[in-house]
N, CA, C and O atoms as a CHARMM CRD file, in Angstrom:
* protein
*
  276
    1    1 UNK  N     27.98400  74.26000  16.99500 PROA 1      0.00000
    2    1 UNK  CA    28.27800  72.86400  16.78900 PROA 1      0.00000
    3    1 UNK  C     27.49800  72.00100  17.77200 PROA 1      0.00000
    4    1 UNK  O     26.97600  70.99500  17.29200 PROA 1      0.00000
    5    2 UNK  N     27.31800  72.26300  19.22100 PROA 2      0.00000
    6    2 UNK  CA    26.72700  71.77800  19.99500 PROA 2      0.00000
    7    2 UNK  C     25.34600  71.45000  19.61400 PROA 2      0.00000
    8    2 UNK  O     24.90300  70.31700  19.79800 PROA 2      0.00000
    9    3 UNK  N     24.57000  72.49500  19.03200 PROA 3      0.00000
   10    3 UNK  CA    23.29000  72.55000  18.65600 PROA 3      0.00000
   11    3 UNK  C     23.25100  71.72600  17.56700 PROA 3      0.00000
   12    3 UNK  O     22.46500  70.77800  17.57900 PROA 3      0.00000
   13    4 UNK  N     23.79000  71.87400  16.85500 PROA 4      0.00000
   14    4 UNK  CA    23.63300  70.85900  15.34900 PROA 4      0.00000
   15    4 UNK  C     23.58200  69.49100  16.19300 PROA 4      0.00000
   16    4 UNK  O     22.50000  68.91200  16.28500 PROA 4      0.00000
   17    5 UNK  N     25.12100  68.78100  17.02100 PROA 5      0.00000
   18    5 UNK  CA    24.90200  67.32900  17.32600 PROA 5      0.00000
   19    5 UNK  C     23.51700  66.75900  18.29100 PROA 5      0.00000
   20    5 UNK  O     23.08400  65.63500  18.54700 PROA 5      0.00000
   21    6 UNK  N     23.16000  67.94100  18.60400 PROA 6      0.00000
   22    6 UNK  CA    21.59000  67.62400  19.76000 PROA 6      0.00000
   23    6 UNK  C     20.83900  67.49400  18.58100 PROA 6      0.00000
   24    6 UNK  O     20.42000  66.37800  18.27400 PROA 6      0.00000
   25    7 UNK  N     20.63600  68.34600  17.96300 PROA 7      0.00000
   26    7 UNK  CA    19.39400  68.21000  16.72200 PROA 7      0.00000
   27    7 UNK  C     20.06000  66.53500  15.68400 PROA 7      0.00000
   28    7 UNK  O     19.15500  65.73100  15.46100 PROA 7      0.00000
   29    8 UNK  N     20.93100  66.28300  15.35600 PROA 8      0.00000
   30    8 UNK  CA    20.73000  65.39000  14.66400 PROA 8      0.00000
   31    8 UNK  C     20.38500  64.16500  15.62500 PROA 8      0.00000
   32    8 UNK  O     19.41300  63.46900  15.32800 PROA 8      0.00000
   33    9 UNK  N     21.26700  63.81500  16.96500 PROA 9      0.00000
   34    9 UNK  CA    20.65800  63.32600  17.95900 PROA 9      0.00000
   35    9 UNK  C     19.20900  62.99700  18.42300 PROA 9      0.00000
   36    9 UNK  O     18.83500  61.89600  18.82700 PROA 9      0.00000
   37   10 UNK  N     18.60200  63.90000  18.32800 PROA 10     0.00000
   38   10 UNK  CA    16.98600  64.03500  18.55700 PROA 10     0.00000
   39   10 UNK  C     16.34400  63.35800  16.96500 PROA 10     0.00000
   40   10 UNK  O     15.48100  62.50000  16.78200 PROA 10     0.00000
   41   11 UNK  N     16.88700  63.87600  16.31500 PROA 11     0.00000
   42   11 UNK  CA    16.09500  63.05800  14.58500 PROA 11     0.00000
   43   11 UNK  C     16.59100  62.06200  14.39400 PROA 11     0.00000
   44   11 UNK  O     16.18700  61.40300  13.43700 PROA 11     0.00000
   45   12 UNK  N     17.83600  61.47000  15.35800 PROA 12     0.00000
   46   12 UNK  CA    17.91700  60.10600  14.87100 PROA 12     0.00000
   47   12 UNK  C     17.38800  59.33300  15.88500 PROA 12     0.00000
   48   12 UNK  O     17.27200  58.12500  15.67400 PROA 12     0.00000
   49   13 UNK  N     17.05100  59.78900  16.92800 PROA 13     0.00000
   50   13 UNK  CA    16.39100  58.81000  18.09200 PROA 13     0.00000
   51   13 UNK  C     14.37400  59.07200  18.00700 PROA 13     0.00000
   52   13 UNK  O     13.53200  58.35000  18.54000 PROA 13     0.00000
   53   14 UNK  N     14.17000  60.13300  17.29200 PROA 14     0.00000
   54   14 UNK  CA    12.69200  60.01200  16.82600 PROA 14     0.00000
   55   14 UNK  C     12.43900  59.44300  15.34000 PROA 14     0.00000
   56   14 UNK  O     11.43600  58.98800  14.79000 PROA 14     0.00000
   57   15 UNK  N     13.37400  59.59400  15.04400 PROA 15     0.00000
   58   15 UNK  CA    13.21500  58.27600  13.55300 PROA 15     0.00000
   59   15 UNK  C     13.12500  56.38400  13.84100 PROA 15     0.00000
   60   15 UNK  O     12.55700  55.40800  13.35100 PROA 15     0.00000
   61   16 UNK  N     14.25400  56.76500  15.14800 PROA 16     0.00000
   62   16 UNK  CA    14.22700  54.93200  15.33300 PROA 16     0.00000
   63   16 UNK  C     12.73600  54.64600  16.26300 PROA 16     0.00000
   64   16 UNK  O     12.23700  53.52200  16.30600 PROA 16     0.00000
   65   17 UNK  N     12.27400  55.55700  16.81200 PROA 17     0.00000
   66   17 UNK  CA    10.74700  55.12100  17.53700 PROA 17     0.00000
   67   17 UNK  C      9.96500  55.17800  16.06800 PROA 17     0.00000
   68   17 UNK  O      9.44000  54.13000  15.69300 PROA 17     0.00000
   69   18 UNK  N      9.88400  56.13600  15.38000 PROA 18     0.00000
   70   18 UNK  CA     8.75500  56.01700  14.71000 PROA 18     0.00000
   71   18 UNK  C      8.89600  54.52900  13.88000 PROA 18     0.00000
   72   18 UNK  O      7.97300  53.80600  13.50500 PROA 18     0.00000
   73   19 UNK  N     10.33400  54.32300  13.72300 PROA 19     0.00000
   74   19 UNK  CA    10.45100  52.59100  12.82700 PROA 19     0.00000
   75   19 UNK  C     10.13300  51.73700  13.73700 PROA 19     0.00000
   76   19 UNK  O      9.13700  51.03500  13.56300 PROA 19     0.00000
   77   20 UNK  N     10.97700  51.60700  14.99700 PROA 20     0.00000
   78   20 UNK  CA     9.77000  50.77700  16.01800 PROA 20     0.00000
   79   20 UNK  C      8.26800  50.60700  15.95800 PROA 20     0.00000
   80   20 UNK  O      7.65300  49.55600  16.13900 PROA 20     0.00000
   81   21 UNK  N      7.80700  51.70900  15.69800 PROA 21     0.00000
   82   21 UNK  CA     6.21100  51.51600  15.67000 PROA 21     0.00000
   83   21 UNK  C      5.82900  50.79100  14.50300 PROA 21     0.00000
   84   21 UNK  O      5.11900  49.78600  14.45900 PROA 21     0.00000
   85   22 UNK  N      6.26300  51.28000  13.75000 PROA 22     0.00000
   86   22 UNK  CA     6.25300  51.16800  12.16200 PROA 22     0.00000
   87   22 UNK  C      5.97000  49.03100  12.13800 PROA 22     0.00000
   88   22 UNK  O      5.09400  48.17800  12.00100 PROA 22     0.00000
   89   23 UNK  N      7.15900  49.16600  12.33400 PROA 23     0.00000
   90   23 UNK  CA     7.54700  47.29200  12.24400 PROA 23     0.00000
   91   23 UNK  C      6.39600  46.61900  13.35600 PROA 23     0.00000
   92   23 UNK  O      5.93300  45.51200  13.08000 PROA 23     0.00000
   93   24 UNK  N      5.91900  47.37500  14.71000 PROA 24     0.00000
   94   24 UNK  CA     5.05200  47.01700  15.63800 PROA 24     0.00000
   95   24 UNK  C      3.48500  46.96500  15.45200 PROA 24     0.00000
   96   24 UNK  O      2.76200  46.41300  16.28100 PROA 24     0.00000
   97   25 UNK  N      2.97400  47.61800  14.23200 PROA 25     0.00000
   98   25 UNK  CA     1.67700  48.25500  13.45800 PROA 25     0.00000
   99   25 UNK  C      2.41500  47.17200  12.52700 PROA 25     0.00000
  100   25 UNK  O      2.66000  46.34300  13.40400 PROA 25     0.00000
  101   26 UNK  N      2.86400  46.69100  11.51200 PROA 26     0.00000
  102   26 UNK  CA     3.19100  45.44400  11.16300 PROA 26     0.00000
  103   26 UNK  C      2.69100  44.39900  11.36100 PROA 26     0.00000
  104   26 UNK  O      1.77200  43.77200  10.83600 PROA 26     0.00000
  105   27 UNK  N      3.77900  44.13100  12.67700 PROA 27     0.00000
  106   27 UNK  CA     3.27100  42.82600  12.94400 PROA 27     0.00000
  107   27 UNK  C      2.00200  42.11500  13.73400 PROA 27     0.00000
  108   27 UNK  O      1.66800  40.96000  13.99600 PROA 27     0.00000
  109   28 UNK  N      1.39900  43.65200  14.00400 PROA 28     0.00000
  110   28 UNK  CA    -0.01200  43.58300  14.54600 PROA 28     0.00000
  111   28 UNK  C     -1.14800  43.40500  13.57800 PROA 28     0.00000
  112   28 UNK  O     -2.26900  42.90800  13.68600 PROA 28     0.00000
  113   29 UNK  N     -0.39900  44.05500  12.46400 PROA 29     0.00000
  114   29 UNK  CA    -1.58800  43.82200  11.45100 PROA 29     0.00000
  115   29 UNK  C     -1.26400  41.78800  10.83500 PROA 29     0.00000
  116   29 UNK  O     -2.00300  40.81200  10.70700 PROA 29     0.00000
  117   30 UNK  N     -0.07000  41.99700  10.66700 PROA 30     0.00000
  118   30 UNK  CA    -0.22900  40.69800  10.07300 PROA 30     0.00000
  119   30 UNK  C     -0.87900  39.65400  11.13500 PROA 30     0.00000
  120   30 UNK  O     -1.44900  38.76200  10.50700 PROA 30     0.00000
  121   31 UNK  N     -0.95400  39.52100  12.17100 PROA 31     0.00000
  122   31 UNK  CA    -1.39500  38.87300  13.27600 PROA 31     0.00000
  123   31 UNK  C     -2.98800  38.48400  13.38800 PROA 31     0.00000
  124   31 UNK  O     -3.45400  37.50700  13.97300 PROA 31     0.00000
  125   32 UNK  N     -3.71400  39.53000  12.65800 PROA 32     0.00000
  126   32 UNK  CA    -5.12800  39.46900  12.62300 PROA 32     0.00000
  127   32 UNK  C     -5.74600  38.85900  11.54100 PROA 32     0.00000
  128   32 UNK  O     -6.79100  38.20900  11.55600 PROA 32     0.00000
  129   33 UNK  N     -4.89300  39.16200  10.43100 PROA 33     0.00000
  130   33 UNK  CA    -5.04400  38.54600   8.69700 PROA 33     0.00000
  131   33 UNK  C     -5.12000  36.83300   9.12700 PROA 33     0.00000
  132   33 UNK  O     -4.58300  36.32000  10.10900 PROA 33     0.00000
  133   34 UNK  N     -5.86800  36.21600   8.18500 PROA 34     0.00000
  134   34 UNK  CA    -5.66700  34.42400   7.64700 PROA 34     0.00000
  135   34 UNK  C     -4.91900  34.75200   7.01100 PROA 34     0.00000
  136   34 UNK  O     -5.14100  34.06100   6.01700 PROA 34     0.00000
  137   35 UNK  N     -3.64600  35.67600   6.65800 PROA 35     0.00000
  138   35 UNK  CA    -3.17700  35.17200   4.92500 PROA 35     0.00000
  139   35 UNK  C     -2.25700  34.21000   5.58400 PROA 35     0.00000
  140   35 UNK  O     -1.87800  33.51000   4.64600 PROA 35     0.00000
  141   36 UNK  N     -1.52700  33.66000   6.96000 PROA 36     0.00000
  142   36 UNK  CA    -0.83400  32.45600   7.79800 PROA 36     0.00000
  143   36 UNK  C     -1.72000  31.73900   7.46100 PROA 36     0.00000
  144   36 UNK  O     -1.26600  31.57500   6.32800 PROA 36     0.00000
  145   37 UNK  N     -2.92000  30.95100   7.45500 PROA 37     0.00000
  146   37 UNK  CA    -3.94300  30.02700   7.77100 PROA 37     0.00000
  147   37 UNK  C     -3.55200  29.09600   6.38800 PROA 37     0.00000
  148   37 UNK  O     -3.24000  29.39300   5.23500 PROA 37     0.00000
  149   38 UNK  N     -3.70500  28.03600   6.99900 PROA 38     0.00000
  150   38 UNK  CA    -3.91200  27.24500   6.05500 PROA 38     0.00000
  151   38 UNK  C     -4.71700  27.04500   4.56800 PROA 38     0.00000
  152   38 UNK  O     -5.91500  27.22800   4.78700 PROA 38     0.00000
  153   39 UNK  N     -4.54000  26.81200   3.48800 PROA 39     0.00000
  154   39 UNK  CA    -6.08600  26.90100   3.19800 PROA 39     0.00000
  155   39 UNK  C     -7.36000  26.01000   2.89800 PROA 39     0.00000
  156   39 UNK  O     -7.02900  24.82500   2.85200 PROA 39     0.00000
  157   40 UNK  N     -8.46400  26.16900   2.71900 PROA 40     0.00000
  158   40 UNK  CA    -9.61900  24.79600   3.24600 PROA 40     0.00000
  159   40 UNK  C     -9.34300  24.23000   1.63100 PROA 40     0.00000
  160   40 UNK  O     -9.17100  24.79200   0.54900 PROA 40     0.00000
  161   41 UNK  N     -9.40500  22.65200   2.14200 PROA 41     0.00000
  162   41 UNK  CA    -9.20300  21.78900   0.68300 PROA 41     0.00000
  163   41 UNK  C     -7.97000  21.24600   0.17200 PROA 41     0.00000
  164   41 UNK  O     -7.93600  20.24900  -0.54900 PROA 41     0.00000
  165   42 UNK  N     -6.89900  21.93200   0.56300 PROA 42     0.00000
  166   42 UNK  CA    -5.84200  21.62800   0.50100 PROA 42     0.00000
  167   42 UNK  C     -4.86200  20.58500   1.46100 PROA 42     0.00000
  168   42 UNK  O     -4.64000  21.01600   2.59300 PROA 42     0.00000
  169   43 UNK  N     -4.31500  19.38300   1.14400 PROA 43     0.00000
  170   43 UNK  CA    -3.85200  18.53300   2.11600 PROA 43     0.00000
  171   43 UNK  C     -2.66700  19.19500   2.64600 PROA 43     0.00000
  172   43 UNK  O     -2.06000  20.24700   2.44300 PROA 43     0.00000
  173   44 UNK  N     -2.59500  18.44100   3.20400 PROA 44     0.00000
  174   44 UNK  CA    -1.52200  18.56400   4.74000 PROA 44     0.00000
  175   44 UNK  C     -0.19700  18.47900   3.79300 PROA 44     0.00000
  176   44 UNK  O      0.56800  19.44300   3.78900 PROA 44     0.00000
  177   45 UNK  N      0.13200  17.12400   2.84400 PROA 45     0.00000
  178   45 UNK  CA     1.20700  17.28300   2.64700 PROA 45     0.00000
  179   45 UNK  C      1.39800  17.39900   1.19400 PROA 45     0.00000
  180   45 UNK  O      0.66400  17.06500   0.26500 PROA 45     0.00000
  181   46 UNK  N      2.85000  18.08900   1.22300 PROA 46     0.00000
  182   46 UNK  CA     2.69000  18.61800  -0.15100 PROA 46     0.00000
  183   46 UNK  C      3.29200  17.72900  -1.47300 PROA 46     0.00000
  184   46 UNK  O      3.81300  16.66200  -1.14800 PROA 46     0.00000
  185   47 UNK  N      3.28000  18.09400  -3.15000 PROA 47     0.00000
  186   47 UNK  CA     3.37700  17.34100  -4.06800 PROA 47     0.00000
  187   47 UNK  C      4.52600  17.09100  -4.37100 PROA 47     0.00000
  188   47 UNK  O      5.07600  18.05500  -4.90500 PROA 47     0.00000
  189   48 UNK  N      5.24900  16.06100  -4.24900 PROA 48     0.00000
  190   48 UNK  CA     6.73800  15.89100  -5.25600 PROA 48     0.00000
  191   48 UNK  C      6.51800  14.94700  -6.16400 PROA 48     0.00000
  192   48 UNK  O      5.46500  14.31100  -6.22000 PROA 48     0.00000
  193   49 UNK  N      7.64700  14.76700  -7.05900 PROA 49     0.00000
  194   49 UNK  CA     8.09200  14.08800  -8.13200 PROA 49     0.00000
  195   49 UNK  C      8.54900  13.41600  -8.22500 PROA 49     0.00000
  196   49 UNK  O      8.70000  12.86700  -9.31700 PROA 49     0.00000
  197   50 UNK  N      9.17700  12.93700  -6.92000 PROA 50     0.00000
  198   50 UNK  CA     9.46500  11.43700  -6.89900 PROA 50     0.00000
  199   50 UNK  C      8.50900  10.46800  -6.85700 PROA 50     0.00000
  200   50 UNK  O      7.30600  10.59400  -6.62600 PROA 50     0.00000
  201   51 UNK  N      9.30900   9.23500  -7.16200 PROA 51     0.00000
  202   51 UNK  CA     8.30900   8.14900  -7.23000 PROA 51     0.00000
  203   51 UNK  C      7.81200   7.40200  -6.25400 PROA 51     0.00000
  204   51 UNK  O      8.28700   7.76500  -5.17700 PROA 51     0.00000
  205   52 UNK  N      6.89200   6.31400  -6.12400 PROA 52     0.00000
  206   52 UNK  CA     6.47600   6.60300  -4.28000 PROA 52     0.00000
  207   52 UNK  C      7.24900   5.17900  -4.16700 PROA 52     0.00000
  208   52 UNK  O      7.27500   4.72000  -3.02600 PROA 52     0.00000
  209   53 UNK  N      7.98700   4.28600  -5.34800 PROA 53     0.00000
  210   53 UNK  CA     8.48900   3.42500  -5.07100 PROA 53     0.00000
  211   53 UNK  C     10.03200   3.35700  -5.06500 PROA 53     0.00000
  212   53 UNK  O     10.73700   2.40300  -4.73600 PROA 53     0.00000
  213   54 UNK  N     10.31300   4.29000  -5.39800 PROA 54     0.00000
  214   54 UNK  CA    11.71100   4.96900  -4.70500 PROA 54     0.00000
  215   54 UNK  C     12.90400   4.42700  -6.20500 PROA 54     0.00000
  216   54 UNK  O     14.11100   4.61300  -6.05600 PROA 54     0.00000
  217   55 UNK  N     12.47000   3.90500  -7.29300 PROA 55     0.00000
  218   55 UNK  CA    13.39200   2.99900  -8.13100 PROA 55     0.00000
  219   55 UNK  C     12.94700   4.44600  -9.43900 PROA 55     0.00000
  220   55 UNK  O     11.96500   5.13700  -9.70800 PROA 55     0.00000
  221   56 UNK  N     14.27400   4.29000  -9.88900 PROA 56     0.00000
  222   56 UNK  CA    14.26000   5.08300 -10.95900 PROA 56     0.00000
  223   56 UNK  C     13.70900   4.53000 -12.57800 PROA 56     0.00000
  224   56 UNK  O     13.65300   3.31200 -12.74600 PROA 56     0.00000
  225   57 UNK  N     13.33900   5.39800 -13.66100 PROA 57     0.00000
  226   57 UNK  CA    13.47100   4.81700 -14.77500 PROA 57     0.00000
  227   57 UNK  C     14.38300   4.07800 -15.67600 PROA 57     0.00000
  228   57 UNK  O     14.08700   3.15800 -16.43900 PROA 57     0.00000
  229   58 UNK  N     15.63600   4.67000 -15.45100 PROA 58     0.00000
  230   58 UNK  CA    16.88000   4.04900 -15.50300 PROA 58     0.00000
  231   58 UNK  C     17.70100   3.62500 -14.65400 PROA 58     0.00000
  232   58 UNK  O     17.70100   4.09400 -13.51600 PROA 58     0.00000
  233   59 UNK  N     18.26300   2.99100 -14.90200 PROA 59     0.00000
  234   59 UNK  CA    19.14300   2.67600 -13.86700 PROA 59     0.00000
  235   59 UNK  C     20.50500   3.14500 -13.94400 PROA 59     0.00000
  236   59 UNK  O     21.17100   3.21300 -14.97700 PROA 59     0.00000
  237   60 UNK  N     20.94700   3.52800 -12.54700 PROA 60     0.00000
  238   60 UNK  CA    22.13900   4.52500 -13.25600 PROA 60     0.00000
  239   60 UNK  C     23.77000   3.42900 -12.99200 PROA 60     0.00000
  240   60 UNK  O     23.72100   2.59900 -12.08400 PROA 60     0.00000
  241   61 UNK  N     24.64700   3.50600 -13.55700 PROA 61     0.00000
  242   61 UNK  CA    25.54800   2.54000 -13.45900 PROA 61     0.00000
  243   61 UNK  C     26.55300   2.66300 -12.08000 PROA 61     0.00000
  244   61 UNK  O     26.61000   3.71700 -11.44500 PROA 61     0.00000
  245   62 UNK  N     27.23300   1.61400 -11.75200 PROA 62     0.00000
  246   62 UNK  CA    28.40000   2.47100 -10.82900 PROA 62     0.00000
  247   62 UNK  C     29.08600   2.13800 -11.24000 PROA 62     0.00000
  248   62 UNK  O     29.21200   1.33900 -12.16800 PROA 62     0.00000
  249   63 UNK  N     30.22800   3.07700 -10.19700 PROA 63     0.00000
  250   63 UNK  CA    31.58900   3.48000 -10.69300 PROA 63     0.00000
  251   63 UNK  C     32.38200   2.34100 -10.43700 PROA 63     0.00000
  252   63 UNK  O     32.21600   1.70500  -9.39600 PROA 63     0.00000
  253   64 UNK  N     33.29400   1.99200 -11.34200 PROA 64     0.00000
  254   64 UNK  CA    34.34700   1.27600 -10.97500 PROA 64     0.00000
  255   64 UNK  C     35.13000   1.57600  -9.59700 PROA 64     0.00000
  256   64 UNK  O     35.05400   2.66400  -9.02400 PROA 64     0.00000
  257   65 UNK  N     35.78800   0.63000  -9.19500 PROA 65     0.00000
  258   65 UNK  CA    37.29300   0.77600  -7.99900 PROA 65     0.00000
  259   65 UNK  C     38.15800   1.96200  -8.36300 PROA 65     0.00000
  260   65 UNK  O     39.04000   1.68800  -9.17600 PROA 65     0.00000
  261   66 UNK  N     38.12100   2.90700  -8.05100 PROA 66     0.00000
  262   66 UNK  CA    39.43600   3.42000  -8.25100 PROA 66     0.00000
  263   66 UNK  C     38.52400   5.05900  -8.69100 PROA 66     0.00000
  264   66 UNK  O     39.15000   6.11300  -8.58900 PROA 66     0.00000
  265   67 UNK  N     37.58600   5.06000  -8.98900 PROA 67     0.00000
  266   67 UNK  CA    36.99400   6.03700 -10.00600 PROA 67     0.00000
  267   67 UNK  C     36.26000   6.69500  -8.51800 PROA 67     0.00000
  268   67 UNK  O     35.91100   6.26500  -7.41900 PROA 67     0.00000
  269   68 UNK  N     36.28000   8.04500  -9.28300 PROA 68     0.00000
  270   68 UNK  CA    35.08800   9.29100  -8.49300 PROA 68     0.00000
  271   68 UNK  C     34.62600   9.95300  -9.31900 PROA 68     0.00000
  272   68 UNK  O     34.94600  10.30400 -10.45500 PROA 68     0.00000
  273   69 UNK  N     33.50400  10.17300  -8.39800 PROA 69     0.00000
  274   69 UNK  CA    32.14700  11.31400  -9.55300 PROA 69     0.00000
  275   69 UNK  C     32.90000  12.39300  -9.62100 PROA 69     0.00000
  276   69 UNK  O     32.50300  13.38600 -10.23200 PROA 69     0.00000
């Protein structure tokens, strides 16, 4: 019994280094890549759908005194 809990002991503490490395070779690789970089041509800020004058097509009604959405 002794021997079994050392051996699973040992494979679970050389499994968590090798995932350490694992995630560390990761984030080393992603570190060297542009795929972070911006890309050329593209503005700074991005596209919405609102309108730039802030008023809708319709107009929406309000609620009476007393009333909730």
């Amino acid at each position: 019994m002794v021997v079994s809990v050392s051996a699973v002991a040992l494979i679970g503490v050389s499994m968590t280094v090798l995932m350490i490395a694992a995630m560390l070779y990761l984030v080393w690789g992603a570190l060297d890549s542009d795929i972070h970089s911006p890309s050329p041509g593209e503005s700074e800020q991005p596209e919405l759908d609102d309108d730039e004058s802030g008023d809708t097509e319709e107009p929406q009604s309000e609620l009476p005194e007393g009333s909730s959405a």
